[in-house]
C-alpha positions in Angstrom: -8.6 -10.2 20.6 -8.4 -10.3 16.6 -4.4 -11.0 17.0 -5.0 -14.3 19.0 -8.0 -15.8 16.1 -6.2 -17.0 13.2 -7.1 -16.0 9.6 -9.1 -19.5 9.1 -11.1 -19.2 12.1 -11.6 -15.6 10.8 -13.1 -16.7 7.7 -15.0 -19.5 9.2 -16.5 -17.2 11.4 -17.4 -14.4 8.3 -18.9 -17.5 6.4 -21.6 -17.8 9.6 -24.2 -14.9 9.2 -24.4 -14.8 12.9 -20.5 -13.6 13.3 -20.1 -12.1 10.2 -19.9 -8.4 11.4 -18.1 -9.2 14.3 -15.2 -11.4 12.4 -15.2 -8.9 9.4 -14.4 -6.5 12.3 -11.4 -8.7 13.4 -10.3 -8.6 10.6 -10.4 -4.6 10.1 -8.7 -4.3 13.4 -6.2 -7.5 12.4 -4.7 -5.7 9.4 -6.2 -1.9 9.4 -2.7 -0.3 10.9 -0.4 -1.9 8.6 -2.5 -1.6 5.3 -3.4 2.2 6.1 0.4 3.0 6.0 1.1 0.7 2.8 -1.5 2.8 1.5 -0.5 5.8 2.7 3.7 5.6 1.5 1.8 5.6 -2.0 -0.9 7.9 -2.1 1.3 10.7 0.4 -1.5 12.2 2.4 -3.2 11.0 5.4 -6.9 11.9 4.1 -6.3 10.2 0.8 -5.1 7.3 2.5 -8.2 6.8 4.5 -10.4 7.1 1.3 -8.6 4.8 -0.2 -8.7 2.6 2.8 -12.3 3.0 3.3 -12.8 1.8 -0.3 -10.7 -1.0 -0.1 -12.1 -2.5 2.7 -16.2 -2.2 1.2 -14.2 -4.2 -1.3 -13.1 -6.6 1.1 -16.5 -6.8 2.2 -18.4 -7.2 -0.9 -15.5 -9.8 -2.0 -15.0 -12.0 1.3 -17.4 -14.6 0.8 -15.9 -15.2 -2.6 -12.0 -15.5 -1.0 -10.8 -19.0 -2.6 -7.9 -19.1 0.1 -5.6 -20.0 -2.1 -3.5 -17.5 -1.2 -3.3 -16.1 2.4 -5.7 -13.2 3.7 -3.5 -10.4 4.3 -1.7 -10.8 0.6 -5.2 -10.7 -0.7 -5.6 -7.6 1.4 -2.7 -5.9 0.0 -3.4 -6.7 -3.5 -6.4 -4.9 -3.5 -5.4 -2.4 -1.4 -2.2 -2.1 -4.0 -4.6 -1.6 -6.9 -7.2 0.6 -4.7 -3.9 3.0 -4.4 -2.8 2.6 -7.8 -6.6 3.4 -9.7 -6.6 6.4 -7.0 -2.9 7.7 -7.9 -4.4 7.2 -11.6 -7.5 9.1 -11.2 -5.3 11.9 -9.4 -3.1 11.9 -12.5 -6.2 12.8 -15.0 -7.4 15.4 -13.1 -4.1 16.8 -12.9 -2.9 16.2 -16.2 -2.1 19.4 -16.8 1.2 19.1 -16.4 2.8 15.8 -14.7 5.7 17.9 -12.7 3.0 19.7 -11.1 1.4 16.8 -9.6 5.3 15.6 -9.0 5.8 18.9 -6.9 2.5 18.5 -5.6 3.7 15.1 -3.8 6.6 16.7 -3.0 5.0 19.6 -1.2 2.4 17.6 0.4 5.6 15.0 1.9 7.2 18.6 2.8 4.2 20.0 4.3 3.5 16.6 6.7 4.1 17.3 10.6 5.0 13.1 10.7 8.0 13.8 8.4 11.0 16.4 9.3 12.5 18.4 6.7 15.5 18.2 9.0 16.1 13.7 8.3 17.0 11.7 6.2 13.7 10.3 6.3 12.5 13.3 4.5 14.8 12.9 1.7 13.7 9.4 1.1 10.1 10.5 1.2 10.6 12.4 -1.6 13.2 10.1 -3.3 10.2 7.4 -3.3 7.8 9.9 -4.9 10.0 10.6 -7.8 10.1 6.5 -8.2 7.6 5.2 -11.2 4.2 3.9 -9.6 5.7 0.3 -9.9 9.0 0.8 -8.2 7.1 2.8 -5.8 5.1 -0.4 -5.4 7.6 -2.5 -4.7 10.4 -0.7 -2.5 7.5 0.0 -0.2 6.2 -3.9 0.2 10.0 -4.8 0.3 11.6 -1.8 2.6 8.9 -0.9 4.8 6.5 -3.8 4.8 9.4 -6.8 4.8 7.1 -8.2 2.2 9.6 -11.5 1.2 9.3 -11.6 -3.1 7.5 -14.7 -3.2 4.2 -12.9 -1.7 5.2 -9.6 -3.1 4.8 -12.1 -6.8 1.5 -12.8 -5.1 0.3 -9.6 -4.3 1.1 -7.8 -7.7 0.9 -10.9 -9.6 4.8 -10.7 -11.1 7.6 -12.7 -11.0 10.1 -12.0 -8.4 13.1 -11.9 -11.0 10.8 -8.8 -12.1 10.3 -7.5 -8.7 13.9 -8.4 -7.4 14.6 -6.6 -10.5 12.7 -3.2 -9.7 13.3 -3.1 -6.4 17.3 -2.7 -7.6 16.8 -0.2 -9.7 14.2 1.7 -7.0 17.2 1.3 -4.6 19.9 3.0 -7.5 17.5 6.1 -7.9 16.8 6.7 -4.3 20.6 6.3 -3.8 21.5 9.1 -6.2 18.6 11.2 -5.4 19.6 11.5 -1.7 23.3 11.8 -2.7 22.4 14.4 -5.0 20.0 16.5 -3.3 
């Protein structure tokens, strides 16, 4: 079972050409779950999500070997699966760049259109409250609401301070507050 071997023995194992498939899949089924839905609260829909997953994870595995553990595996995993998201979201943009709102309502839709959300919730309305949210807010209230990502790996992961992040994640909070009492 990948839960039982810890992240050391993971890597000790990777660094060994004979288990190095078999602990790089550990790994995958360690952490897959949790990063695909990080990934997914950012980039909306369920196919983008694996893309970006699938990408982030041939990073992993080009960039394993190189791993300096001085910070632990998973928040490795989430930075690059943060920035995986974020040059994906930013590619979306410039092909959309037509007009931003339209992309905006095209997030929107896609949150509205999802069979895993009801319109009916407040779940919904948060949904879309987070999509309205600035990339970096967005960022943030998803590693500290959904993930229970404490700010000193958060500061890790994204590479801020966490008066920065403790700061963003305030003002994420404010704007979701007043776009669900307001819509």
């Amino acid at each position: 079972m990948a839960e039982l071997i810890s992240d050391i023995e993971l890597l000790e194992q990777f660094k060994n050409s004979s288990s190095k498939e078999r602990a790089f899949t550990a790994i995958l089924k360690k952490y897959q779950e949790k990063i695909y839905w990080h990934i997914r609260r950012m980039v909306v829909e369920h196919e983008d999500a694996n893309d970006v997953l699938q990408n982030m994870f041939v990073k992993v595995w080009k960039g394993l070997e190189n791993f300096r553990e001085d910070s632990q595996l998973y928040t490795w995993l989430y930075r690059i699966a943060t920035n995986e998201s974020l040059t994906f979201l930013a590619q979306q943009k410039k092909r959309n760049s037509v007009f931003i709102s339209v992309e905006e309502n095209g997030l929107s839709n896609s949150v509205r259109a999802d069979s895993n959300f009801d319109g009916n919730k407040l779940e919904w309305k948060l949904q879309l409250a987070i999509q309205k949210l600035p990339e970096k807010q967005k960022v943030v209230f998803n590693l500290r609401y959904y993930d229970e990502m404490p700010y000193a790996e958060m500061s890790s992961v994204l590479e801020t301070s966490e008066g920065a992040l403790k700061a963003s994640y305030h003002h994420a909070v404010k704007k979701i507050e007043e776009y669900i009492l307001n819509n």
